[in-house]
Wavefront OBJ file of the C-alpha trace (Angstrom):
o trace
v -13.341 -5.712 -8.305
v -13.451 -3.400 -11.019
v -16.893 -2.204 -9.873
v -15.705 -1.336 -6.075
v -12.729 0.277 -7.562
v -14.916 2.562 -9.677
v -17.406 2.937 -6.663
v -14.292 3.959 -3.816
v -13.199 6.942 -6.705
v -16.618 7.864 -6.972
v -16.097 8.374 -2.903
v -12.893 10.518 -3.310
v -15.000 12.595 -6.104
v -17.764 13.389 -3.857
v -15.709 13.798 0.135
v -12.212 14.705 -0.745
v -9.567 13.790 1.798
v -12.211 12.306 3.756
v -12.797 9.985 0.933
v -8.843 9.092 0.234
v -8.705 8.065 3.926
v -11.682 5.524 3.513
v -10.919 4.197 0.400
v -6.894 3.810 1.370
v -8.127 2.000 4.520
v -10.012 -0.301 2.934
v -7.743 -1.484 0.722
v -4.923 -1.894 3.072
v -7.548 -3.715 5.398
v -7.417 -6.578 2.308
v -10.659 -5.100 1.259
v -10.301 -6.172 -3.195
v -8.984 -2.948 -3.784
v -6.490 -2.215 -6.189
v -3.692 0.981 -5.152
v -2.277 0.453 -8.320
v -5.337 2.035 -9.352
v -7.044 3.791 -6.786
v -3.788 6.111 -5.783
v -2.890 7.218 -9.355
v -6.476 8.429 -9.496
v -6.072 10.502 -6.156
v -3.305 11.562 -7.791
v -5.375 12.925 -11.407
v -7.510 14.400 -8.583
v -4.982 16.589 -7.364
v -3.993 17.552 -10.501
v -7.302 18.593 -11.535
v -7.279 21.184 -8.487
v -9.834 18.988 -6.495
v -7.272 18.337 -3.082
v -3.358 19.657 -2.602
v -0.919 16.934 -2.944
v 0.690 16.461 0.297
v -2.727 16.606 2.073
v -3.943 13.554 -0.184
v -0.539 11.642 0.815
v -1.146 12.371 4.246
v -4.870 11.115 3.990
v -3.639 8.410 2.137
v -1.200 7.465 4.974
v -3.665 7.761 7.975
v -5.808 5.526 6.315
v -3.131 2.648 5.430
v -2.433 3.142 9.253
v -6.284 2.758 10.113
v -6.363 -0.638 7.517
v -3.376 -1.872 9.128
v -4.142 -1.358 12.139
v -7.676 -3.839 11.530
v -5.256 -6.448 10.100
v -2.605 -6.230 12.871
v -5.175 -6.501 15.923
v -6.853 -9.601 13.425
v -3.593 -11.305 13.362
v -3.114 -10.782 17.303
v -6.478 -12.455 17.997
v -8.002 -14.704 15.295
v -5.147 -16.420 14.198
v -7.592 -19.390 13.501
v -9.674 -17.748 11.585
v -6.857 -16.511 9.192
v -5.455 -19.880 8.817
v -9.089 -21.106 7.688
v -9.884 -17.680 4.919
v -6.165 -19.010 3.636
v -7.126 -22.474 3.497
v -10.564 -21.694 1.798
v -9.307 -18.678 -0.729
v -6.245 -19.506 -3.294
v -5.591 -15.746 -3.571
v -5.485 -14.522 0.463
v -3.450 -18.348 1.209
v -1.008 -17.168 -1.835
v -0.457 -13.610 -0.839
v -0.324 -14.407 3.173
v 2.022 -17.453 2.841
v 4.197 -14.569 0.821
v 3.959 -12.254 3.908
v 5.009 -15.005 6.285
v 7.897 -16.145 4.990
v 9.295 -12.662 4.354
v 8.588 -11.913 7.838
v 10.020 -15.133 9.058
v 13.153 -13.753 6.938
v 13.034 -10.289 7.692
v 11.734 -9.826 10.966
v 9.764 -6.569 12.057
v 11.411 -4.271 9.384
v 9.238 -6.841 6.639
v 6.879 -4.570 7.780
v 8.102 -1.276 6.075
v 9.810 -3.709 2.684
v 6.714 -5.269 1.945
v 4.906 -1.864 1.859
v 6.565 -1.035 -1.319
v 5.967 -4.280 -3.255
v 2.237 -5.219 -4.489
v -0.362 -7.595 -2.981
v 1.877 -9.185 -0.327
v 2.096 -5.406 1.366
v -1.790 -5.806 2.401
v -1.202 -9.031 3.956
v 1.835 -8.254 5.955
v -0.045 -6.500 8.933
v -1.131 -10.483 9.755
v 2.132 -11.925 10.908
v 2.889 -9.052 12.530
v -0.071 -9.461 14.759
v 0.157 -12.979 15.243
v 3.857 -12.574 16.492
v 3.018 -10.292 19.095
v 5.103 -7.649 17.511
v 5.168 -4.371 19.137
v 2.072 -1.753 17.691
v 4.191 1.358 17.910
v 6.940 -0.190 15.824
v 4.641 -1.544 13.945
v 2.924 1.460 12.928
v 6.165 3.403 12.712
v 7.140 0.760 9.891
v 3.830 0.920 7.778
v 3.727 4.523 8.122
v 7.131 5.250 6.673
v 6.713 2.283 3.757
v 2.860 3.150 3.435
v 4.020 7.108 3.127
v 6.670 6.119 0.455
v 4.335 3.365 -1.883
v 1.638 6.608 -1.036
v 3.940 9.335 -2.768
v 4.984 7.709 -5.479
v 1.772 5.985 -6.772
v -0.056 9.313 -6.027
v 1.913 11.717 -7.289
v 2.846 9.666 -10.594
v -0.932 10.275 -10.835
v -0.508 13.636 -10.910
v 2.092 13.890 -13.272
v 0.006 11.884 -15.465
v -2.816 14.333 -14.889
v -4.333 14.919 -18.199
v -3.619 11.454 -19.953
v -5.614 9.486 -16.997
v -8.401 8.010 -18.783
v -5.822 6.241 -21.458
v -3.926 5.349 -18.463
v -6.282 4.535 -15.975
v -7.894 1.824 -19.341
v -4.545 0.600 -19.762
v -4.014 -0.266 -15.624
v -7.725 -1.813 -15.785
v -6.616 -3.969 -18.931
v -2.520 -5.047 -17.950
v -3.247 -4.706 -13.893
v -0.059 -7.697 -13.552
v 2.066 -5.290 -15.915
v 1.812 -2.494 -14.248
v 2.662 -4.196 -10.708
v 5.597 -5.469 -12.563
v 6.763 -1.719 -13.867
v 6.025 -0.046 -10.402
v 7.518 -2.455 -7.966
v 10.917 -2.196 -10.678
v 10.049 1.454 -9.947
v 10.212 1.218 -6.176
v 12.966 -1.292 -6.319
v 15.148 1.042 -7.760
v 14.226 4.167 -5.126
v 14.723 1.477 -2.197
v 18.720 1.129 -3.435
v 19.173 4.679 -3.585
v 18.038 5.509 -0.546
v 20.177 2.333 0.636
v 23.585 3.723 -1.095
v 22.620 6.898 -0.260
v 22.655 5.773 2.912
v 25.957 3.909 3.185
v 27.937 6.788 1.441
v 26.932 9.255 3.683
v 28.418 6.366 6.689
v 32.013 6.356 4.547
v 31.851 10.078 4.633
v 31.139 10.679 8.014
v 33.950 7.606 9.140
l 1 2 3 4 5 6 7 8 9 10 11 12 13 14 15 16 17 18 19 20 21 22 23 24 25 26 27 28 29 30 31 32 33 34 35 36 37 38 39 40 41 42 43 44 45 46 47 48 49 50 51 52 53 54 55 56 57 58 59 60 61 62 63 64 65 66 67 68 69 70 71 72 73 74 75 76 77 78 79 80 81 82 83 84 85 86 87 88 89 90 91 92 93 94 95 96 97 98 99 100 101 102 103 104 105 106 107 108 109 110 111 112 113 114 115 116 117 118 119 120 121 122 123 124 125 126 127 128 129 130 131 132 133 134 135 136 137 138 139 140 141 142 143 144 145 146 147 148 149 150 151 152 153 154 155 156 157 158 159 160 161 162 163 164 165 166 167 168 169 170 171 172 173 174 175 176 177 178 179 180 181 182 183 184 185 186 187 188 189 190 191 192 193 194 195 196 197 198 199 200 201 202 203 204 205
């Protein structure tokens, strides 16, 4: 994986925005991508002058809808075939049992939650598709979450700027810490925006 990873930033070197949008779509088409990786990178990029920052986001988000989008129509269609890739690979059965159940808890706003949280966000576009859930809600959810886990991971890059390569060798080396300190990360920004969101309701009552 390590070797893809290192081939898709090699991409966003050499095409720019072009390159974010294929590499993002790939790995939210379940493609063995890491974001955790890959987006902090974008990120160094824009700090070393090569994009602007809200372009990359925004080429970052059209291609999570584009790799969505794949997985979504998948789920609609081949619902068979997902059931057997589960059933033959420990790692896509673990992270799309995950998926299910949240959506069988959450419903269609799973869709935007499971953006923010690693590995289980890929796999959420399946049971979306395979309960006929509407596209334009659907794409209205993984374009808000996909837009949020995009800003953060990207621009944390670019704050990092200069200290990337010590970074980018310590996300290569502790990949299952660093899930652990940005989904903490995103946990907390999910309940502000949630009290946020529920004081401004008292104020306005």
């Amino acid at each position: 994986m390590a070797d893809f990873i290192i081939f898709l930033m090699g991409i966003v070197d050499k095409l720019g925005y072009l390159g974010v949008f294929a590499s993002t779509a790939l790995e939210y088409a379940c493609f063995p991508v890491s974001s955790e990786i890959l987006l902090p990178f974008i990120g160094c990029s824009v700090y070393n002058g090569s994009m602007e920052l809200i372009q990359a986001v925004l080429a970052a988000t059209f291609g999570a809808v584009a790799g969505c989008t794949l997985c979504f129509y998948i789920g609609r269609i081949g619902k068979r075939f997902i059931e057997r890739l589960s059933g033959k690979y420990g790692a896509v059965k673990g992270g799309l049992d995950t998926a299910c159940e949240k959506f069988d808890r959450y419903g269609d706003f799973s869709v935007f939650l499971l953006r923010l949280f690693p590995i289980a966000r890929t796999y959420i576009s399946f049971p979306a598709g395979m309960s006929k859930m509407s596209y334009a809600r659907f794409i209205g959810y993984t374009a808000a979450g996909s837009f949020v886990w995009n800003s953060v991971l990207i621009s944390a890059g670019y704050i990092l700027g200069e200290y990337w390569s010590n970074v980018s060798e310590f996300m290569f080396e502790h990949k299952s810490a660093f899930n652990i300190v940005i989904a903490v990360v995103i946990c907390l920004l999910v309940a502000n925006i949630i009290r946020d969101r529920k004081k401004k309701k008292r104020e306005a009552r």
